[in-house]
N, C-alpha and C positions, 0 to 999 in steps of 0.2 A: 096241238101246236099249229099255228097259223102258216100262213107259206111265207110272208114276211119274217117270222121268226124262224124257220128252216131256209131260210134263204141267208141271213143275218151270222146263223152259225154256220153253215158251209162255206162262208167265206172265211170269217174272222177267226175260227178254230185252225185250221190250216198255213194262214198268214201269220196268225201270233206264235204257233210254235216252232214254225219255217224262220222268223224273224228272233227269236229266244232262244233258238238252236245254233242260227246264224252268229250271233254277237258270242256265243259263249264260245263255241269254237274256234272265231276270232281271236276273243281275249287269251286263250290258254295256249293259241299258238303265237301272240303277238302280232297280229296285223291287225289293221283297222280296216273296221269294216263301212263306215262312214267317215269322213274327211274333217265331219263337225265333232264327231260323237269319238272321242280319241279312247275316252273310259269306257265304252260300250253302255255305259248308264243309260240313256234315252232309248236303246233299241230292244236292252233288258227290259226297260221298264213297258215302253210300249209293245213287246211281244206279251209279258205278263197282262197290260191290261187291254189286247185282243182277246186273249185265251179266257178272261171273266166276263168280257161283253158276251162271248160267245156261249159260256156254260151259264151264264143267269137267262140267256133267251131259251136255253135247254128244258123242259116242261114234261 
């Protein structure tokens, strides 16, 4: 594994499950977590695809 590719997932594994843990816990307590994102869809979605940038650089 490269240090670009360990660098790549140190970040983005952490941020997509911080940001995926973040909205789901919003949603099931009712508050918004973003001002735009009232369904939590975009913060779902882009925690989820952190967490796939970050396990396809995984080698």
């Amino acid at each position: 594994m490269s240090r670009a590719d360990k660098a790549v997932m140190a970040v983005t594994l952490p941020a997509g499950i911080a940001l995926f843990i973040a909205t789901e816990i919003a949603n099931f307590s009712g508050h918004e977590l973003f001002s735009w994102d009232p369904h939590h869809f975009f913060g779902q979605v882009g925690g989820m695809a952190l967490i796939v940038v970050a396990v396809t650089r995984w080698r």
